[in-house]
C-alpha positions in Angstrom: -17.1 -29.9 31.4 -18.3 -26.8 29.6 -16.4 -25.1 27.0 -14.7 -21.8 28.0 -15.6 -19.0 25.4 -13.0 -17.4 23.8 -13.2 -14.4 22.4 -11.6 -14.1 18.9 -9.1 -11.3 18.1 -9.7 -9.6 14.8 -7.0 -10.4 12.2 -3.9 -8.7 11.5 -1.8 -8.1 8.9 1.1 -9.7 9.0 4.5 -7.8 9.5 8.4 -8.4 9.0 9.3 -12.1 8.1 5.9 -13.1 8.9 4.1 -11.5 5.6 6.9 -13.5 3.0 5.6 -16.5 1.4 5.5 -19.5 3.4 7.4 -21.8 1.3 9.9 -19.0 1.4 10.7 -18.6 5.3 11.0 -22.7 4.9 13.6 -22.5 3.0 15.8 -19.8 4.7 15.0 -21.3 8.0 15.9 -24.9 5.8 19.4 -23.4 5.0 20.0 -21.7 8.2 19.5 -25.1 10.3 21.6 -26.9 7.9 24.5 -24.1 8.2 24.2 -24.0 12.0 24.6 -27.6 12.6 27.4 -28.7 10.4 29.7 -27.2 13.1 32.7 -28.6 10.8 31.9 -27.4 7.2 30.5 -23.8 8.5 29.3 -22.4 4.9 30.4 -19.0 4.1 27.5 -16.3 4.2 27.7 -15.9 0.9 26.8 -19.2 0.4 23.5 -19.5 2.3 22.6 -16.2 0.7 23.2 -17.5 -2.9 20.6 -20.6 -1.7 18.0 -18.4 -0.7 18.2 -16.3 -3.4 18.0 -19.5 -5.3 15.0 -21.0 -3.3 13.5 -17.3 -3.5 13.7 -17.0 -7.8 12.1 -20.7 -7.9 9.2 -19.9 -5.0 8.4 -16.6 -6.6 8.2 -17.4 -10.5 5.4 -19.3 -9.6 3.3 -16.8 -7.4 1.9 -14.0 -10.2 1.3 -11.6 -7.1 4.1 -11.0 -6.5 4.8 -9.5 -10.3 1.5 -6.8 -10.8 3.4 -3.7 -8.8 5.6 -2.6 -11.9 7.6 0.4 -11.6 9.5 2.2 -14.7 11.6 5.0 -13.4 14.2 5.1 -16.7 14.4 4.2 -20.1 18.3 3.5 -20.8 19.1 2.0 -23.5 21.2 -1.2 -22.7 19.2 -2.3 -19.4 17.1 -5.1 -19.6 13.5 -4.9 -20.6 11.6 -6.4 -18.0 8.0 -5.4 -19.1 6.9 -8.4 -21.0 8.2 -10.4 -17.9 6.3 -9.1 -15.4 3.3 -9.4 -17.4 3.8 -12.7 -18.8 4.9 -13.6 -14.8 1.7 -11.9 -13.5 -0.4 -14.5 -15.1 -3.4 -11.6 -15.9 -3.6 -10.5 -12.6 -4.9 -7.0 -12.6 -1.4 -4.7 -12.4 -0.1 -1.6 -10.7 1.9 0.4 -13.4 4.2 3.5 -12.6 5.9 5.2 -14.9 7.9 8.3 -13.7 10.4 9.7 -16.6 10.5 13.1 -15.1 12.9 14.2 -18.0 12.6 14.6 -22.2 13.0 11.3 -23.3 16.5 11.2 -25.7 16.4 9.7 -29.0 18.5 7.1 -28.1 16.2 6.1 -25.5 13.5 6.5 -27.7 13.0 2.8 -28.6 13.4 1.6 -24.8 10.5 4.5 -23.8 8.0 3.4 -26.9 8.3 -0.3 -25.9 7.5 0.5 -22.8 4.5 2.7 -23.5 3.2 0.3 -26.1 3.6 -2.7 -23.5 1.5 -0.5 -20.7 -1.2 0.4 -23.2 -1.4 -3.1 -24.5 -2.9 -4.6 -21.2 -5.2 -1.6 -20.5 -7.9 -4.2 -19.7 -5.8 -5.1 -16.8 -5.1 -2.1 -15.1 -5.6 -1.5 -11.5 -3.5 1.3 -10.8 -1.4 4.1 -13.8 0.5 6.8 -12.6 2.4 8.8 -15.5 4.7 11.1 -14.3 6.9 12.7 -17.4 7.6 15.7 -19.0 4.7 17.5 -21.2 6.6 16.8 -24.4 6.9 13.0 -23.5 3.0 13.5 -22.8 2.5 14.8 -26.1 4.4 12.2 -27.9 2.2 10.1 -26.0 -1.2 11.4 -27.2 -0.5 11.3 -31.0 0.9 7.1 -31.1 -1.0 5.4 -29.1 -5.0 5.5 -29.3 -8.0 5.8 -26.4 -8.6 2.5 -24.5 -10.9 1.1 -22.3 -9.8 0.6 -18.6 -12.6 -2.0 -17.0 -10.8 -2.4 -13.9 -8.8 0.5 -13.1 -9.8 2.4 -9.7 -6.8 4.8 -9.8 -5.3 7.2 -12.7 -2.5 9.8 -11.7 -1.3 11.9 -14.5 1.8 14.5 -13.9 3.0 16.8 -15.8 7.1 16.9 -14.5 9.3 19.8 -15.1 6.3 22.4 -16.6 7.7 25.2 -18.8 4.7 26.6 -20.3 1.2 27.4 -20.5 0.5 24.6 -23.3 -0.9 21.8 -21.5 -0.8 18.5 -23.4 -3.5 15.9 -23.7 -4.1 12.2 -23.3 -7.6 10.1 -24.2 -8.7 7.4 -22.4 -12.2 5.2 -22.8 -14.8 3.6 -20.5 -13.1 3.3 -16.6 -16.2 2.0 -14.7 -14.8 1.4 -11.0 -12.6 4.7 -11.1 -12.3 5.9 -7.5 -9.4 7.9 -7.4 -8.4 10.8 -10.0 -5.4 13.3 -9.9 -4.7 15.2 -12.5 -2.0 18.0 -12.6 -0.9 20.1 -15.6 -2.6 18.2 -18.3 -6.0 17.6 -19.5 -7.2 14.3 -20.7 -10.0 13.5 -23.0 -12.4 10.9 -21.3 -15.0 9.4 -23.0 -17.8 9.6 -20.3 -17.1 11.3 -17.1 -20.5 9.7 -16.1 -18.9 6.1 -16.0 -17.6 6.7 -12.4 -19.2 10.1 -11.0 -21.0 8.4 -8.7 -18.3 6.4 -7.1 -15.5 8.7 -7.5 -14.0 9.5 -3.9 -10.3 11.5 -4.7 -10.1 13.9 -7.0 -7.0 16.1 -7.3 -6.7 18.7 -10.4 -3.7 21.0 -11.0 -4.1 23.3 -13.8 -6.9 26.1 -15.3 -7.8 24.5 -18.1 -7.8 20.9 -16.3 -9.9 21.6 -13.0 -12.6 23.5 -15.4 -13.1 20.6 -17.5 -13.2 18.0 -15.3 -14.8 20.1 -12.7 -18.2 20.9 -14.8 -17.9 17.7 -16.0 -18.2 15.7 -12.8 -20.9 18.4 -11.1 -22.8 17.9 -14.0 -23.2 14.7 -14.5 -23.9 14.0 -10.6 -26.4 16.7 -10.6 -28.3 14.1 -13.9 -27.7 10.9 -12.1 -29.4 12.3 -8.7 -32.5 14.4 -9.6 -34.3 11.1 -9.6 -32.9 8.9 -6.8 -31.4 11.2 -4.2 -28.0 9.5 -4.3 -25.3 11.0 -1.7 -21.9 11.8 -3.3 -18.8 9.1 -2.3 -16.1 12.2 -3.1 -14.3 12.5 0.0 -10.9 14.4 -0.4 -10.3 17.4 -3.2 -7.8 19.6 -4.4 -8.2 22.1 -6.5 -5.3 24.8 -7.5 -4.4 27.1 -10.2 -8.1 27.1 -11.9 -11.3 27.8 -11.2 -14.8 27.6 -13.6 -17.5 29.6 -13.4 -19.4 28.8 -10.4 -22.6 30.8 -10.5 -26.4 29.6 -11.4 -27.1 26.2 -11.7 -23.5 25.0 -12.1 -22.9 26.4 -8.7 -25.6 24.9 -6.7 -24.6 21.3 -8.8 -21.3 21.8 -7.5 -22.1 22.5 -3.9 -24.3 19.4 -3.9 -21.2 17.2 -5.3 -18.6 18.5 -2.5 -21.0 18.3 0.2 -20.1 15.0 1.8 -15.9 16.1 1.5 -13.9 15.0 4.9 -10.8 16.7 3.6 -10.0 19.8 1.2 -7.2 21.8 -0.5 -7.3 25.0 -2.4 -4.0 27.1 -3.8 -2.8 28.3 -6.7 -5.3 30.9 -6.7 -5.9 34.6 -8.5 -8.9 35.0 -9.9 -12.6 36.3 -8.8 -14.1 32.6 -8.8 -12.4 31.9 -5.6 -15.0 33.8 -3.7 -18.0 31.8 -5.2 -15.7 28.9 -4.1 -15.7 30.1 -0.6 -19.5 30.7 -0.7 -20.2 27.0 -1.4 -18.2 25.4 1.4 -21.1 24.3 3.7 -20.1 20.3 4.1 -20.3 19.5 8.1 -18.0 16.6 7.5 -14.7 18.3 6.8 -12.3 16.9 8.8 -9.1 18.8 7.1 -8.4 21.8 5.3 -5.6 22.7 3.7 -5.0 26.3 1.9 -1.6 26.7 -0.3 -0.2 29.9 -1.8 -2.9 32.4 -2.0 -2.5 35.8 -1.9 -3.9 38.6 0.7 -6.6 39.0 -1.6 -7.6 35.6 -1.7 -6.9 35.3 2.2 -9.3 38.4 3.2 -11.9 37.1 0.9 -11.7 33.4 2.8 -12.2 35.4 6.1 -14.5 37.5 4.9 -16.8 34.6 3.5 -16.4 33.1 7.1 -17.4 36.2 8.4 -20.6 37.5 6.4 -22.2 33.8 5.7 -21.7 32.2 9.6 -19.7 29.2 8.2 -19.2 26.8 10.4 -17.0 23.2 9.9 -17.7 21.7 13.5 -15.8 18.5 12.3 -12.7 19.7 11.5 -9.8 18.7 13.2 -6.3 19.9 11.0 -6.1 23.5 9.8 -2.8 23.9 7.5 -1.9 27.4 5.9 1.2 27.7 3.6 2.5 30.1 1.8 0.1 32.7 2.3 1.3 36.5 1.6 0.3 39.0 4.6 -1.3 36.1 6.4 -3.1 37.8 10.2 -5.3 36.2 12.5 -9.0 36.9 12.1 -11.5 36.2 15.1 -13.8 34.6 12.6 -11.5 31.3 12.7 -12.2 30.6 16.2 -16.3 30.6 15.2 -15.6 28.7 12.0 -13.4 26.0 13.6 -14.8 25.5 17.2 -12.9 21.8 17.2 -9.7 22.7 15.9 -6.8 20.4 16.9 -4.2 20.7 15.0 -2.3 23.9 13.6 -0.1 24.3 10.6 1.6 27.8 9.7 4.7 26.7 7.0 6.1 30.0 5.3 3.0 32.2 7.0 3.2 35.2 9.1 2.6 33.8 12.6 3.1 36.2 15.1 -0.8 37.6 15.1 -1.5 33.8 15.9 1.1 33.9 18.8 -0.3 36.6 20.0 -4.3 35.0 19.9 -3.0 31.2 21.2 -1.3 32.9 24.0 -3.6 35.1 25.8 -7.7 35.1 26.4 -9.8 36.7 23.3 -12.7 37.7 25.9 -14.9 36.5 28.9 -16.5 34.3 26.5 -13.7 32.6 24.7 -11.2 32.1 27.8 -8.8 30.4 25.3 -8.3 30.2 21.4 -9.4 26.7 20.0 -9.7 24.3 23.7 -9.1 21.3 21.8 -6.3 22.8 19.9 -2.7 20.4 21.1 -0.8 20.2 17.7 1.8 22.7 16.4 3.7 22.8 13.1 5.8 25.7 12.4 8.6 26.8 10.2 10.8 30.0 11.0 9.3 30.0 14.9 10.8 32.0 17.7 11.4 28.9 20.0 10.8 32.3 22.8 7.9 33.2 21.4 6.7 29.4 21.7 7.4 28.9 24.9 5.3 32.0 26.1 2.5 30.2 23.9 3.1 26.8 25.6 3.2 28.2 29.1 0.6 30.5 28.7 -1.7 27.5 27.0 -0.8 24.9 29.8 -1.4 27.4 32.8 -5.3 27.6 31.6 -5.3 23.7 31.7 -5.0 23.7 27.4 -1.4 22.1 27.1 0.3 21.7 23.3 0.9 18.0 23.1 3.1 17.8 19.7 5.2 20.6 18.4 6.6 20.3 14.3 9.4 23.4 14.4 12.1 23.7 11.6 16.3 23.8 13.3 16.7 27.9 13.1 20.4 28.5 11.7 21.2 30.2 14.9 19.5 28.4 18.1 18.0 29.7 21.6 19.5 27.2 23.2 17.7 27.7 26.7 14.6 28.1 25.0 14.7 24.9 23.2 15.5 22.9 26.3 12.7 24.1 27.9 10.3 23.2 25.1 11.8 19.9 25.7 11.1 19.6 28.9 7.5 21.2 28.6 6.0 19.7 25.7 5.6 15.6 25.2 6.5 15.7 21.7 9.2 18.3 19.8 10.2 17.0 16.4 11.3 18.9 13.3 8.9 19.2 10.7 9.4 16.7 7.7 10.9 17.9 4.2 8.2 19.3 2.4 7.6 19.0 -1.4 4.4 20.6 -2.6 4.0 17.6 -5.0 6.4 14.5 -4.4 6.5 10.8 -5.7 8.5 8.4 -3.6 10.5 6.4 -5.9 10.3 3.0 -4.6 11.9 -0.1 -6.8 13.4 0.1 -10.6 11.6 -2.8 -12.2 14.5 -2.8 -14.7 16.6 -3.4 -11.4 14.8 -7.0 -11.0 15.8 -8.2 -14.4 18.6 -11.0 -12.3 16.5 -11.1 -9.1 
């Protein structure tokens, strides 16, 4: 008899109860079969939780894997210090440090925050992942007591300045960090030994701050524009941000820069004031963005992106999400419709919409029988749910339906309007709070010290 061939699904990763520990779900289906059949002596619940908490602590001491994700979000005095535990418990592992203090750290917390800084910068040879999020005094405390180390294995350094107050930015040194792949820096500017160490590989980069992006910015074109005059090598960075700070980007530096952003799927640019941000502009010719994002500019800075569009042909036939935020005087210009043929989805968050009503709703000429085909994603804030439907209707009667509307709850709402958006487009949800720069606060390591 032959053998049937089977074709082999690829992996999964495991979700729910199936992604614990083995020995773990043995032991709470263990105490669950034992409480279900002794009909008689029923234990309480709070009893077969205290023995799988108990099998859980025993199970778990010895798995180090489970201890590298350690998260600082306080420094109280009293609470439990359970740094050296996790460490000790990790068994070398390479760890995943966060430290968000996102106030001035009070001098009777002052011995609970230096222990903990100490700790972190003890096992720099073990870092993976270190996000700082603090205050720019706590940053300065920082850079004057503990001393530039090498990071071999981290891939990913986040460093925010919380709560900024001024134009001072503070400073932090760091040494060799060979496999570096992702780098956000906002509101401070840290001194690294060699830039050159992981230019090549780097594929996030997110800067915050004028002095910061012009540093780090020259820095990383330069050094890419060294490494590849001799062996053509294709840049990994993939996603950038750049706000509040611009360098000089004329002459050589320019054409170094526009070589190291050429292969970027995704983009975001705010913050802006100065002249630099036309010669930015002027150098976005990568085929491969997928995503732009532009944040707070001003009508200056808006008409000189259009304009750019306009007089140089630019043309991103890859991208997919445009999102535009906060942008003063913002109008519809037909040179978005040749600069983003693919468009599919649409953000406007605190930005003028109406001109863009008027263009989604209605023909722009014999050659353009639509605005952006492809385009079936909405997110909106401060909408006229009337004014949307005419631009649903209008959209879906030339065979161009809006699948997915994002619209903020108006303080005063068009009741009939809204229930026909309902009815008319698959999916109306409100759009989701919006931080411009947020860090999810997960687990308190400190919480963990009885776990």
């Amino acid at each position: 008899m032959e053998a049937t061939p089977v074709l082999s699904e690829p992996e999964s990763t495991p979700q729910g109860i199936q992604s614990l520990p083995l020995e773990l779900i043995c032991a709470i289906f263990s105490v669950l079969h034992t409480s279900s059949t002794r009909k008689a002596q029923k234990m309480a619940p709070v009893h077969t939780l205290t023995r799988v908490c108990r099998f859980w602590r025993e199970i778990s001491q010895g798995l180090p894997e489970l201890w590298t994700d350690i998260r600082i979000f306080h420094c109280r005095p009293g609470h439990p210090n359970m740094l050296g535990e996790y460490l000790r418990r990790s068994n070398l592992l390479p760890i995943d440090i966060l430290l968000q203090v996102s106030s001035d750290v009070a001098a009777n917390q002052m011995a609970e925050f230096w222990s903990a800084i100490l700790g972190i910068w003890a096992v720099s040879a073990r870092w993976r992942t270190l996000h700082i999020i603090t205050t720019a005094k706590n940053f300065s405390a920082m850079k004057y007591n503990v001393g530039r180390k090498d990071a071999p294995l981290l891939e990913s350094l986040e460093l925010r300045v919380s709560k900024s107050q001024s134009s001072y930015q503070p400073s932090l040194s760091f040494g060799s960090m060979p496999l570096l792949r992702s780098l956000v820096v906002h509101e401070i500017a840290p001194q690294i030994s060699d830039t050159a160490d992981f230019v090549g590989q780097l594929e996030t980069l997110d800067l915050f701050g004028a002095s910061t992006c012009t540093h780090l910015v020259v820095d990383l074109a330069q050094h890419f524009e060294d490494s590849s005059q001799d062996t053509q090598v294709i840049p990994r960075l993939r996603h950038l941000s750049l706000r509040s700070g611009l360098p000089s980007l004329y002459g050589a530096f320019g054409v170094a820069f526009k070589s190291y952003i050429s292969f970027l799927t995704t983009l975001r640019m705010g913050n802006f004031r100065d002249h630099n941000f036309q010669t930015l502009c002027s150098l976005l010719s990568t085929p491969f963005l997928e995503e732009l994002t532009l944040h707070d500019l001003t009508h200056a800075c808006w008409t000189t992106f259009t304009g750019t569009l306009r007089d140089q042909h630019l043309t991103f036939p890859a991208l997919r999400t445009l999102k535009l935020s906060s942008i003063t005087q913002c109008s519809f210009h037909r040179h978005l419709i040749d600069a983003f043929p693919a468009l599919e989805h649409l953000s406007l968050l605190d930005t003028a919409s109406p001109t863009f009503f008027s263009a989604l709703s209605k023909p722009e000429s014999p050659s353009y029988p639509i605005l952006w085909p492809h385009l079936r994603s909405l997110a909106l804030d401060n909408a006229d749910y009337r004014a949307l439907c005419i631009v649903v209707e209008a959209r879906s009667a030339m065979g161009h339906s809006v699948d997915i509307l994002q619209v903020d709850t108006p303080q005063f709402i068009d009741a009939v309007s809204l229930q026909w958006l309902q009815k008319h487009v698959k999916t109306l949800k409100r759009n989701p709070r919006r931080p411009l720069d947020s860090t999810t606060s997960v687990l308190d390591a400190t919480s963990l010290a009885h776990s």
